[in-house]
Structures are given as structure tokens and as C-alpha cells.
TIVO-2410 file (N, C-alpha, C; in nm, 3 decimals):
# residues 144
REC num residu      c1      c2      c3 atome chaine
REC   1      X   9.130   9.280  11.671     N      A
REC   1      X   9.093   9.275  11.531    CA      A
REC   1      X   9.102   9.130  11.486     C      A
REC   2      X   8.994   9.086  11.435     N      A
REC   2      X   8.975   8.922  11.390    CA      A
REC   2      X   9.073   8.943  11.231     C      A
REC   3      X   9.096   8.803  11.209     N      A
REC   3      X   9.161   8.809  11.070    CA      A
REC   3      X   9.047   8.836  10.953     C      A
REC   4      X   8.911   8.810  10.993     N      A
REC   4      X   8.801   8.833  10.878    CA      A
REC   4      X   8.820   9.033  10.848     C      A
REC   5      X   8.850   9.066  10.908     N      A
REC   5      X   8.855   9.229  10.930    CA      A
REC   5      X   8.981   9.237  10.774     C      A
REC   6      X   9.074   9.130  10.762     N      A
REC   6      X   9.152   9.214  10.707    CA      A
REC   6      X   9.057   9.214  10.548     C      A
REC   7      X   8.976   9.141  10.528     N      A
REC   7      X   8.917   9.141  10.408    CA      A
REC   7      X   8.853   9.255  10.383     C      A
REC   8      X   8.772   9.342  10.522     N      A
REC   8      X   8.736   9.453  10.465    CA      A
REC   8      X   8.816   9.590  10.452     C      A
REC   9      X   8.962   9.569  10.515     N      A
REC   9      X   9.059   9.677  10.490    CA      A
REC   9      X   9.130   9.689  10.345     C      A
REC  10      X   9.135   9.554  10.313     N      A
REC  10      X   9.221   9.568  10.169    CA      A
REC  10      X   9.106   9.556  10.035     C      A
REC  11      X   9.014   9.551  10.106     N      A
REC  11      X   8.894   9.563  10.033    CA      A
REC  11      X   8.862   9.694   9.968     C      A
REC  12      X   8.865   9.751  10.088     N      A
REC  12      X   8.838   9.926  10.107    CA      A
REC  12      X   8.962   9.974  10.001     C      A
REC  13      X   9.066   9.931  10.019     N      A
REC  13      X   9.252  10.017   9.992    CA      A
REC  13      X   9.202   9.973   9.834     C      A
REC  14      X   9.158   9.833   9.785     N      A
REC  14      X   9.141   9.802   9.647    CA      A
REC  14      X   9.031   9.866   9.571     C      A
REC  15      X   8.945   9.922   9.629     N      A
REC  15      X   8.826  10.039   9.584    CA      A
REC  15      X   8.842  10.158   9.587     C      A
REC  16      X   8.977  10.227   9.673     N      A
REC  16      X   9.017  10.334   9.672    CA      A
REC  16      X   9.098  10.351   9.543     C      A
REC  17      X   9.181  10.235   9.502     N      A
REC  17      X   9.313  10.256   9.406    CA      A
REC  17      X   9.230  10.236   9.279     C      A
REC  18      X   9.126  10.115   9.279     N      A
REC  18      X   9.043  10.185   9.182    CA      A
REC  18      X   8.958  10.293   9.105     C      A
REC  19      X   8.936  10.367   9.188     N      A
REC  19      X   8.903  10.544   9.157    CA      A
REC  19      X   9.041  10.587   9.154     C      A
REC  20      X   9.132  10.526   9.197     N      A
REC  20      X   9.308  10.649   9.145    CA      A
REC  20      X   9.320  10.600   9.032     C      A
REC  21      X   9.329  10.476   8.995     N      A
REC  21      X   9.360  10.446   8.844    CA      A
REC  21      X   9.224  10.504   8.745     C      A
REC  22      X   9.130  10.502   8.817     N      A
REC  22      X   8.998  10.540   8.694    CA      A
REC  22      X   9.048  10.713   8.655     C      A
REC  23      X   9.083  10.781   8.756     N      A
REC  23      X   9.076  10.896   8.722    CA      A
REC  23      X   9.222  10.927   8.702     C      A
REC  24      X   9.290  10.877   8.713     N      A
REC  24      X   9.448  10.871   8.613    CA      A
REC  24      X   9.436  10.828   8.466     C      A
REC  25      X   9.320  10.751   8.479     N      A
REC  25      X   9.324  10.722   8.310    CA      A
REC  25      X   9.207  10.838   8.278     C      A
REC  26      X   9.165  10.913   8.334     N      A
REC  26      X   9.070  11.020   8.261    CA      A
REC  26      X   9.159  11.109   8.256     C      A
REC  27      X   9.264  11.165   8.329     N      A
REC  27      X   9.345  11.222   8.296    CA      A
REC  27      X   9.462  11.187   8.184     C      A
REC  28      X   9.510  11.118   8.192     N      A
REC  28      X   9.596  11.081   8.099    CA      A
REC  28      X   9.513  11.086   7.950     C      A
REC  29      X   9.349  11.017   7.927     N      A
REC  29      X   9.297  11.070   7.802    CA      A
REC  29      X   9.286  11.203   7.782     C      A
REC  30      X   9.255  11.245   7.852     N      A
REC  30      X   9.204  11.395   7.851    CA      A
REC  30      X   9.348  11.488   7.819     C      A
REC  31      X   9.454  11.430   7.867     N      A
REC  31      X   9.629  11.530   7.876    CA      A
REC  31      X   9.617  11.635   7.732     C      A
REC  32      X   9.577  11.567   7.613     N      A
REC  32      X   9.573  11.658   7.490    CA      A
REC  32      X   9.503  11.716   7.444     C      A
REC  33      X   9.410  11.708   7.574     N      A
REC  33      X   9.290  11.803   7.468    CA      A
REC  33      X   9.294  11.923   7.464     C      A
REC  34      X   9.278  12.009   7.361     N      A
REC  34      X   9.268  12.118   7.375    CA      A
REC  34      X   9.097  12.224   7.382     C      A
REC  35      X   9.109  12.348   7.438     N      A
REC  35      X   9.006  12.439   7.446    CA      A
REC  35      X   9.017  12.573   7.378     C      A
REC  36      X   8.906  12.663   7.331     N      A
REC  36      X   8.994  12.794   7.326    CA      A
REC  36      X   8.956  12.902   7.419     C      A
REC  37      X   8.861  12.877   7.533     N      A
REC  37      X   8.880  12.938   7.689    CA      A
REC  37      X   8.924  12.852   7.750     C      A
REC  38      X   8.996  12.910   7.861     N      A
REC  38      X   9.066  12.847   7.988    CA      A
REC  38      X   8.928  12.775   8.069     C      A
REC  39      X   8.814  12.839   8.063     N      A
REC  39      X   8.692  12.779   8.151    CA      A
REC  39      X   8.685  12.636   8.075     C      A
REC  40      X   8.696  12.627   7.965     N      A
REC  40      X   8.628  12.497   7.916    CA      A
REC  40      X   8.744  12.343   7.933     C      A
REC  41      X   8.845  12.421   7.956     N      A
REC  41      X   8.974  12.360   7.997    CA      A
REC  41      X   8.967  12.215   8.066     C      A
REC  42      X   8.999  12.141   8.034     N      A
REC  42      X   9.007  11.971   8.128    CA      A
REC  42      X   9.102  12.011   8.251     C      A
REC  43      X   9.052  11.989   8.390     N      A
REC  43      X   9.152  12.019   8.490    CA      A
REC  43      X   9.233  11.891   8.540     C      A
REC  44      X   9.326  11.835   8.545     N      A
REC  44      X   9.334  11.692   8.623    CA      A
REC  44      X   9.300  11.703   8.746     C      A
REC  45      X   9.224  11.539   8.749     N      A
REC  45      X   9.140  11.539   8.882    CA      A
REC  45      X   9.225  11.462   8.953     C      A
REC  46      X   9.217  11.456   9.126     N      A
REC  46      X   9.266  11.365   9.237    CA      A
REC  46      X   9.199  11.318   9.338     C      A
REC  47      X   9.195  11.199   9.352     N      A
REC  47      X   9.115  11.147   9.478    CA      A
REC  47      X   9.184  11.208   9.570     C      A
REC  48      X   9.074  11.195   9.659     N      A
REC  48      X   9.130  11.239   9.824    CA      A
REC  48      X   9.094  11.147   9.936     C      A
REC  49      X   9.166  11.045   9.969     N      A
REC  49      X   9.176  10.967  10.042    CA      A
REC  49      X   9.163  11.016  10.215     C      A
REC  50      X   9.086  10.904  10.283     N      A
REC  50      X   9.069  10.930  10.427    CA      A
REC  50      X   9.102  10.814  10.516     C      A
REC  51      X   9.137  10.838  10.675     N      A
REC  51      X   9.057  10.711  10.737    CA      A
REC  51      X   8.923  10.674  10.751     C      A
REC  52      X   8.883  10.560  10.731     N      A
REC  52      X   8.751  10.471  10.750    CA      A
REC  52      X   8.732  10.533  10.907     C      A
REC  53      X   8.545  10.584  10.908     N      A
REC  53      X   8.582  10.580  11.069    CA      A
REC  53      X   8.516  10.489  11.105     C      A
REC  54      X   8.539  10.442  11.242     N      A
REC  54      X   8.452  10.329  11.281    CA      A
REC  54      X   8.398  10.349  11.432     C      A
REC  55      X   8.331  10.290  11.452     N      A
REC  55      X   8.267  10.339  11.600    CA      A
REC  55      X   8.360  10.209  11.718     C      A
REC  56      X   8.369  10.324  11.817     N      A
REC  56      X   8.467  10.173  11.922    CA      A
REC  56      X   8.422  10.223  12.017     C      A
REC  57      X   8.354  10.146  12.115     N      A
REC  57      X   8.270  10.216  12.237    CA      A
REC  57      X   8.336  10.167  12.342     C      A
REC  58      X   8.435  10.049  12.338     N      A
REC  58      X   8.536   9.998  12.459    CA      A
REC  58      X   8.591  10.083  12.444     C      A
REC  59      X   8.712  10.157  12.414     N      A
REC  59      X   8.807  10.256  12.340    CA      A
REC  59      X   8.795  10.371  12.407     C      A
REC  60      X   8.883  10.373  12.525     N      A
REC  60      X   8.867  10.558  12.568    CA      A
REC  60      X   8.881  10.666  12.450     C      A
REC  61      X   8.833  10.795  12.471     N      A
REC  61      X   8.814  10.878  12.392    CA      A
REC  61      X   8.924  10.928  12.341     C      A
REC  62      X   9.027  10.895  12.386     N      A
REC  62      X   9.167  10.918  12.265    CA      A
REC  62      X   9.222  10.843  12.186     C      A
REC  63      X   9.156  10.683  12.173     N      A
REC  63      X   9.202  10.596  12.072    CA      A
REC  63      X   9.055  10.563  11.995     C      A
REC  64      X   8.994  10.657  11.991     N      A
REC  64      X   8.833  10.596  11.946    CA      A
REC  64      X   8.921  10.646  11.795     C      A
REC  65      X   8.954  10.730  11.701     N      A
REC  65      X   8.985  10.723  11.579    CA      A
REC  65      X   9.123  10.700  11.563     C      A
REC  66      X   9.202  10.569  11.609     N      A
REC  66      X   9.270  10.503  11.573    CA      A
REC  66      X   9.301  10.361  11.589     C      A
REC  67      X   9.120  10.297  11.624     N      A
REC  67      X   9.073  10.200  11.619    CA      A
REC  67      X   9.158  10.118  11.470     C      A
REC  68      X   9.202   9.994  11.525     N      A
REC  68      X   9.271   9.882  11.405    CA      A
REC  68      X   9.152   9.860  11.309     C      A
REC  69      X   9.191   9.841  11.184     N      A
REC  69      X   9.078   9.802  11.127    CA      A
REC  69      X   8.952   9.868  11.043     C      A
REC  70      X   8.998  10.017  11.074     N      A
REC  70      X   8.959  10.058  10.962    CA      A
REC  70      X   8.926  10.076  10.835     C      A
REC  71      X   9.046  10.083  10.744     N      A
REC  71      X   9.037  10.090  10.639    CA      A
REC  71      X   9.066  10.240  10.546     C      A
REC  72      X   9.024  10.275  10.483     N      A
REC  72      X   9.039  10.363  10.375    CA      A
REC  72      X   8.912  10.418  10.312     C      A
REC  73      X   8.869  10.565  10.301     N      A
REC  73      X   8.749  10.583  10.224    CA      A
REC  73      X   8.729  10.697  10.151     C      A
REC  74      X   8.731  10.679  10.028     N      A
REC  74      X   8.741  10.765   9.937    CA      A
REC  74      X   8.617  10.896   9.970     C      A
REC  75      X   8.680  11.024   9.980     N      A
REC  75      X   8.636  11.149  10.021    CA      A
REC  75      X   8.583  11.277   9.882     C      A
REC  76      X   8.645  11.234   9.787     N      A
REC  76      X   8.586  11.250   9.697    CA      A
REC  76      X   8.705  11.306   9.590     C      A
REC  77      X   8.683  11.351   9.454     N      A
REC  77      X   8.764  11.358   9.354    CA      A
REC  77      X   8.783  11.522   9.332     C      A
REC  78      X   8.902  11.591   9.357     N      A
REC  78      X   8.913  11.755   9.330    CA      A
REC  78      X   8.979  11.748   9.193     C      A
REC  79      X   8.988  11.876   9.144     N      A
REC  79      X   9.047  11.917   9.091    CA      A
REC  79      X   9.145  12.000   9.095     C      A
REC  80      X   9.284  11.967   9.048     N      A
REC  80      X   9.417  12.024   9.019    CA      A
REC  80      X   9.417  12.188   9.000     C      A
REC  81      X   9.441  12.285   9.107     N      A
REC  81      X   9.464  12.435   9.080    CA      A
REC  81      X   9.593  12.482   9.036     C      A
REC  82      X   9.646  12.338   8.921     N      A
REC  82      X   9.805  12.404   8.886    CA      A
REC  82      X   9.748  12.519   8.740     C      A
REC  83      X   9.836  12.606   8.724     N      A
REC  83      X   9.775  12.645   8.609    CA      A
REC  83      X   9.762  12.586   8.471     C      A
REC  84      X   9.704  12.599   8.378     N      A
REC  84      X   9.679  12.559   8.248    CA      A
REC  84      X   9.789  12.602   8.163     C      A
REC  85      X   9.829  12.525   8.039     N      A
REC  85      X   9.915  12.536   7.963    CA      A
REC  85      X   9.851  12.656   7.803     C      A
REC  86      X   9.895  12.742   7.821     N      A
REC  86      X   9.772  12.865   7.703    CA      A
REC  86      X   9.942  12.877   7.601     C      A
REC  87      X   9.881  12.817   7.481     N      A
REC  87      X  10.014  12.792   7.378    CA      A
REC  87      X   9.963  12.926   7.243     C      A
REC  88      X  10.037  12.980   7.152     N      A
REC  88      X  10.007  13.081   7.036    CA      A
REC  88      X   9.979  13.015   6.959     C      A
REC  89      X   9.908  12.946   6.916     N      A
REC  89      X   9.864  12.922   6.776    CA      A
REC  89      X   9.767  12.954   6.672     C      A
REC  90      X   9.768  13.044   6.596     N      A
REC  90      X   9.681  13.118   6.563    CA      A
REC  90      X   9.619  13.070   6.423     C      A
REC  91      X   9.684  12.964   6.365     N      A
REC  91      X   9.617  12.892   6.220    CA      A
REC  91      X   9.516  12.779   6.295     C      A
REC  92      X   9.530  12.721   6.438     N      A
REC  92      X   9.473  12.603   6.499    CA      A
REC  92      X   9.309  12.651   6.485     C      A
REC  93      X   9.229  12.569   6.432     N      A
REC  93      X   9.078  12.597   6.435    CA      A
REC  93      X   9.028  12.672   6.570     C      A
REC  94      X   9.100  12.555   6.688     N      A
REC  94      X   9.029  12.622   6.814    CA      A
REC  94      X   9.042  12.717   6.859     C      A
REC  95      X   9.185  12.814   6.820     N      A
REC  95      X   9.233  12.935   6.862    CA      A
REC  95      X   9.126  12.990   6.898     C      A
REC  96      X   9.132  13.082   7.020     N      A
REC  96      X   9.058  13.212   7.059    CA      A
REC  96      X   9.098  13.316   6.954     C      A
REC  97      X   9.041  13.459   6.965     N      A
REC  97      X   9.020  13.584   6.912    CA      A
REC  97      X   9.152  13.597   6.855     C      A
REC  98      X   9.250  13.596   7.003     N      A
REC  98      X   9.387  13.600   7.033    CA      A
REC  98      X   9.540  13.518   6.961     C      A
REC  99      X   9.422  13.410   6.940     N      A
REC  99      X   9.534  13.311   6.871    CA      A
REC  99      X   9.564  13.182   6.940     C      A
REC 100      X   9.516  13.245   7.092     N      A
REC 100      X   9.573  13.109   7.182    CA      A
REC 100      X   9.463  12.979   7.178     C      A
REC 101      X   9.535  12.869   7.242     N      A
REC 101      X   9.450  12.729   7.247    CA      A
REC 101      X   9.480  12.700   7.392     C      A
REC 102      X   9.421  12.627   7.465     N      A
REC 102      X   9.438  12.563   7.616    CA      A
REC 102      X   9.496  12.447   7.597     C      A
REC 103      X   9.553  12.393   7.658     N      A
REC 103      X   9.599  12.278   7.726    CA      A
REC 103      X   9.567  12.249   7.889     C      A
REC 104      X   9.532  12.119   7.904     N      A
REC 104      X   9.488  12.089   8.059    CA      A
REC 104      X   9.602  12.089   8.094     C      A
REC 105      X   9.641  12.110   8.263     N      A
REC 105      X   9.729  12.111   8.346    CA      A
REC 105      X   9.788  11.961   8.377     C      A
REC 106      X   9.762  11.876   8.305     N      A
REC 106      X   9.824  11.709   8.315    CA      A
REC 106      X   9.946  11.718   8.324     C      A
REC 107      X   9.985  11.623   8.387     N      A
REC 107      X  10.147  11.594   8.407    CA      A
REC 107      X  10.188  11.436   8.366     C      A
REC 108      X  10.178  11.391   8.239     N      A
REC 108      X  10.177  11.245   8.207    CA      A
REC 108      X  10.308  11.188   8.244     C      A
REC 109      X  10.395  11.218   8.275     N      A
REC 109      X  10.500  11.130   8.370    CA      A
REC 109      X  10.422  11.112   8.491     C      A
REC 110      X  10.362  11.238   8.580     N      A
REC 110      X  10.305  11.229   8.694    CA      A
REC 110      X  10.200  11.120   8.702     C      A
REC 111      X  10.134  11.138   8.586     N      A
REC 111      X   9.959  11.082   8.573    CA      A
REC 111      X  10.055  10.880   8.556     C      A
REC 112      X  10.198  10.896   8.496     N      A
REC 112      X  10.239  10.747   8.464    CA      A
REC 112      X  10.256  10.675   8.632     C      A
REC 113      X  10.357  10.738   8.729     N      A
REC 113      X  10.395  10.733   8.867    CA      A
REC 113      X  10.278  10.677   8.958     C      A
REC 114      X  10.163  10.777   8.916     N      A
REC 114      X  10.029  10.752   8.989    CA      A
REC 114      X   9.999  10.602   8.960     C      A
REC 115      X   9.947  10.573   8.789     N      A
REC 115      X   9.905  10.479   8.759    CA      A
REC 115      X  10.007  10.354   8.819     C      A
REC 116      X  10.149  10.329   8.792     N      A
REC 116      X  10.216  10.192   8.854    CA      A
REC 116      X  10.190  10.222   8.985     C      A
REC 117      X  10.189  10.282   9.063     N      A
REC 117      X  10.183  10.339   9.244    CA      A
REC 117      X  10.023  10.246   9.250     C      A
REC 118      X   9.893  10.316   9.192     N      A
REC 118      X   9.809  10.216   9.224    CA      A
REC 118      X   9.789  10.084   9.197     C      A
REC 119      X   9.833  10.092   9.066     N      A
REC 119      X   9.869   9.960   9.019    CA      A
REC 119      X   9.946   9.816   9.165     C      A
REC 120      X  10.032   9.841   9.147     N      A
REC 120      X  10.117   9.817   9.273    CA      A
REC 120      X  10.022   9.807   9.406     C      A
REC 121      X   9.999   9.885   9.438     N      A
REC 121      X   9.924   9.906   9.577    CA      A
REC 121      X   9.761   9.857   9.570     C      A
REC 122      X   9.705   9.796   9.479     N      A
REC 122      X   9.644   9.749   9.407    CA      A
REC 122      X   9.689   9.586   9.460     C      A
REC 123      X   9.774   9.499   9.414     N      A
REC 123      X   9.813   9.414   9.365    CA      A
REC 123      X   9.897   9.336   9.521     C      A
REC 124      X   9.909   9.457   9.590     N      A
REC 124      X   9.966   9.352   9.744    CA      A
REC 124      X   9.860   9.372   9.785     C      A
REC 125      X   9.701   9.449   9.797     N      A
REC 125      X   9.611   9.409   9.876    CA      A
REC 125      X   9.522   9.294   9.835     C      A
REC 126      X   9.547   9.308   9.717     N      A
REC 126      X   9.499   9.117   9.624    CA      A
REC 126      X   9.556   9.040   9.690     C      A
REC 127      X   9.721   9.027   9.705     N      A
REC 127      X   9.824   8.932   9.792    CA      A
REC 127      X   9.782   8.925   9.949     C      A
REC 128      X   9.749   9.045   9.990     N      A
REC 128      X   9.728   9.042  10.161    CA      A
REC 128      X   9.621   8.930  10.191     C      A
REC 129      X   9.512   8.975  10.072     N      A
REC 129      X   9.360   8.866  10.129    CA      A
REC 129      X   9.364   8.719  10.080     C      A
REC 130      X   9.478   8.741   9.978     N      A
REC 130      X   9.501   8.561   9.944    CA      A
REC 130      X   9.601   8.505  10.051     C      A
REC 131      X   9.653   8.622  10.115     N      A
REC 131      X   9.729   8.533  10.234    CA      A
REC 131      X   9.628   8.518  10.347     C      A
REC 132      X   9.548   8.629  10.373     N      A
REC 132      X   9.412   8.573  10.507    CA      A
REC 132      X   9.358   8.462  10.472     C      A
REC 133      X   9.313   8.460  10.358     N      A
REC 133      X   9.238   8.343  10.253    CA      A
REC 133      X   9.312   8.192  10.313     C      A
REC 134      X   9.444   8.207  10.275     N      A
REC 134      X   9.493   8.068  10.319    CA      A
REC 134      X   9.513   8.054  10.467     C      A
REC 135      X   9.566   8.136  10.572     N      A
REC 135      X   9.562   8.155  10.662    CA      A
REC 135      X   9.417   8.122  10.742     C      A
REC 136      X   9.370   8.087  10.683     N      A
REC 136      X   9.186   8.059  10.737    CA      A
REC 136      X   9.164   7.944  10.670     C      A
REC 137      X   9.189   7.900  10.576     N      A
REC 137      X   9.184   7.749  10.501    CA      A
REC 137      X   9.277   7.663  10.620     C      A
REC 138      X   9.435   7.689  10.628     N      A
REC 138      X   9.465   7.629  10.746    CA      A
REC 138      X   9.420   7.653  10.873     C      A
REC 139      X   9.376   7.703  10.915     N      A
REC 139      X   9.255   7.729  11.057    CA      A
REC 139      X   9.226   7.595  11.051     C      A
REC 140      X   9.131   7.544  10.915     N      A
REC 140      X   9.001   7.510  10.937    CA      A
REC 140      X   9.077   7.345  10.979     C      A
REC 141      X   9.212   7.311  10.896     N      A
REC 141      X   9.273   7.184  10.858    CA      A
REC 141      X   9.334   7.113  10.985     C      A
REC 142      X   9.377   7.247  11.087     N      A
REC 142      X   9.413   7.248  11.229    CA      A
REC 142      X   9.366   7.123  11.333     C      A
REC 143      X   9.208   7.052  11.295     N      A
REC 143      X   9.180   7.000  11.364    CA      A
REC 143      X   9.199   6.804  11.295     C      A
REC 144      X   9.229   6.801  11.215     N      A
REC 144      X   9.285   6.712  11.107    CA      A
REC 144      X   9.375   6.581  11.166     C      A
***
């Protein structure tokens, strides 16, 4: 694995944590909204993270997917099957028939954990490529 490789791993990890923070902050807006069916309900969403695959044709067939250098690739965004929060309020405009209102299944301590976690993990793959960055500036000075 060349050191130019690490630019496209923390590349990848910084485009992944960007869809965790985008959809931590759709969750976290969304935490109060209310519905008066459970269908119309805001669910919190979660990325689902993968390995990058990559093709390695030196690589006998038991290290071909754990080739260095991969990376990270976002698999796509689900939704949360915790249940919904269904509260009595029966003067609230949105009430159903019943009285009740929805609440989405958000967990804003959880949705907070997420956000510093990418944040963070975010912020050493900025650090990783400013260290390749210099690490390749002195390469170049080597012959000096």
C-alpha cells in the first residue's frame, strides 16, 4: 500500500461520518415532532457502514477481501425498528380519534454520542491526511 492510498481511505471514513452527522442532525430535528398515526411517524435513521471492496488479483483467494487499503462505503441509511413513543393527549390539535399523538423513536442523548463520535472520527481523518500531506512534502525535500 503506497502512502497516496491513505488519502483515499480517510477520504472514504470522512464521507462516511458525513452522512452520520447529516442524518444525526435529521434526527435530532425531527426528535419532536409529533403525528397522530404511528404510519406518519419520523423513524430515526442509521447509516450502515461497510468494507470498500477492492479487486487484488496477486492476493490468494483468502486475503482477496482483506486487501490494505480499502476504505469504508456507505451501504445505505435504515430505519430504527425501536418502537414509537404514543403519549394521551387529548386537547393537542394533532390527537387521533383516541386522544393520542406520536412521538419518533429518537434518543437525543444517543443522537448527542453519535454526533461527537463522528465529529471526532471526522477530525483524526483530517489529521491522518495532513500527516501523509507532510510526510510527502518531506519525501520531496529528501533530495536537498
Amino acid at each position: 500500500m503506497s502512502l497516496s492510498n491513505v488519502f483515499n481511505i480517510a477520504g472514504s471514513a470522512m464521507t462516511a461520518q458525513t452522512v452520520r452527522l447529516n442524518t444525526t442532525a435529521s434526527n435530532m430535528a425531527n426528535a419532536e415532532s409529533i403525528s397522530s398515526s404511528e404510519a406518519d411517524t419520523y423513524r430515526a435513521r442509521k447509516p450502515v457502514f461497510a468494507l470498500k471492496e477492492v479487486e487484488a488479483e496477486h492476493l490468494p483467494d483468502h486475503l482477496q477481501t482483506l486487501v490494505p487499503g480499502q476504505g469504508v462505503d456507505v451501504k445505505g441509511i435504515v430505519e430504527s425498528d425501536k418502537p414509537l413513543r404514543m403519549v394521551y393527549e387529548p386537547n393537542h390539535p394533532m390527537a387521533d380519534e383516541n386522544g393520542y399523538i406520536w412521538y419518533p423513536n429518537v434518543n437525543v442523548v444517543e443522537e448527542m454520542a453519535d454526533m461527537i463520535s463522528a465529529s471526532r472520527s471526522f477530525q483524526i481523518n483530517a489529521d491522518i491526511m495532513n500527516t501523509a500531506k507532510q510526510m510527502l512534502q518531506r519525501t520531496l525535500t529528501l533530495g536537498q
